[in-house]
Phi, psi and omega in degrees: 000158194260150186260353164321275181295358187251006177298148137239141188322134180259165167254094179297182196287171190060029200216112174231129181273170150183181215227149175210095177019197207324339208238129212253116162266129156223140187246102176222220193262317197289342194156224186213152168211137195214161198227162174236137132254172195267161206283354173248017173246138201278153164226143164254127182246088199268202188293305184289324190231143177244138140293089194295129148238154173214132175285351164245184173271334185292170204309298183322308180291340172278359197253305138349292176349270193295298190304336189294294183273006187247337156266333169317287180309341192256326181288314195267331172308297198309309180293250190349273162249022176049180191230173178210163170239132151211136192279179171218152196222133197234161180123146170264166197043013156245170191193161204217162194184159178264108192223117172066043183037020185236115179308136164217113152279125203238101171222066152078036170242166167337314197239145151302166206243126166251149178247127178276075200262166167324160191296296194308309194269141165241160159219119176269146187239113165292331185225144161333316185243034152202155153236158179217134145315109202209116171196189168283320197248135198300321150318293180292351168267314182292335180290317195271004169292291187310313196288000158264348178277341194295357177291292164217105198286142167298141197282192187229016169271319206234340190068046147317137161150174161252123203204150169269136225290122191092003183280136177270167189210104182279146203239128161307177181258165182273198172268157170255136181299143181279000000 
C-alpha cells in the first residue's frame, strides 16, 4: 500500500466534488478543475473527505496509489488557494512588463521576448524584476514558470539570468589572471 494513496483528502467548506466515471470535478471559490484518473482506481466520497482505493496489491495499482491521490489533493487545493511560482530575473538592464496581455522580457538578447501564455494562468509582474505565475492547476504553473526561466536560464560566472525565487546558482570561478 502507498503511504501516499492511504491520506485522505480532506474537502474544506465551499468546495464541491463529484464524479463523472473516471474524471473527478471540483468546484470552489478559485474555479472549476477536472482530473482524469485511471480507470481503476475507486474514490469514496464523503462530505469531510475523499478516499483513493485500489482493488489490488499489485505493482501497477501501487503506483497508481499515490499519484491517484496526490492529483486528487492537487484539484482541491489548486480550487481553494490555487498555487504560484515566482521567478526573479538578475542582470543589469533586464526586466519584465505586461504589455497586451503579453509578458515582455528584455534579457539582454537583440529583440525582446514577447510570451503568449494560457488562458488559464495570470501572470503578474510587480516589479521588473520578478514575476509570478499564478493559476489552479498545478502542472500548468510549473510548465509556464519553466518555459519563462528557459528564455534565459541563469549562467554560472555571474548568476545572470531568470531563476526561481529562492533558487540557489552555484557560481564557477572565472579564468585567473597570470
Amino acid at each position: 500500500m502507498s503511504r501516499v494513496g492511504k491520506l485522505p483528502v480532506p474537502i474544506p467548506q465551499g468546495v464541491t466534488i463529484s464524479q463523472e466515471g473516471t474524471r473527478l470535478i471540483a468546484k470552489g471559490p478559485k474555479g472549476e478543475f477536472s482530473v482524469n484518473l485511471h480507470k481503476d482506481i475507486q474514490l469514496d466520497i464523503s462530505e469531510a473527505q475523499i478516499d483513493v482505493k485500489v482493488p489490488t496489491d499489485s505493482k501497477e495499482h501501487r503506483s497508481l496509489h499515490g499519484l491517484s491521490r496526490s492529483l486528487v489533493n492537487n484539484a482541491v487545493v489548486g480550487v481553494t488557494e490555487g498555487f504560484e511560482k515566482k521567478l526573479e530575473i538578475i542582470g543589469v538592464g533586464y526586466r519584465a512588463e505586461l504589455a497586451n496581455g503579453r509578458l515582455k522580457i528584455l534579457v539582454g538578447y537583440s529583440h525582446p521576448i514577447i510570451f503568449a501564455f494560457p488562458n488559464e494562468i495570470t501572470i503578474e509582474v510587480p516589479d521588473q524584476n520578478s514575476i509570478l505565475v499564478k493559476g489552479i492547476d498545478k502542472q500548468l504553473v510549473g510548465q509556464v514558470a519553466a518555459k519563462i526561466r528557459s528564455f534565459r536560464p541563469p549562467e554560472p560566472y555571474k548568476g545572470k539570468g531568470i531563476r526561481y525565487s529562492g533558487e540557489y546558482v552555484r557560481k564557477k570561478a572565472g579564468k585567473t589572471a597570470a
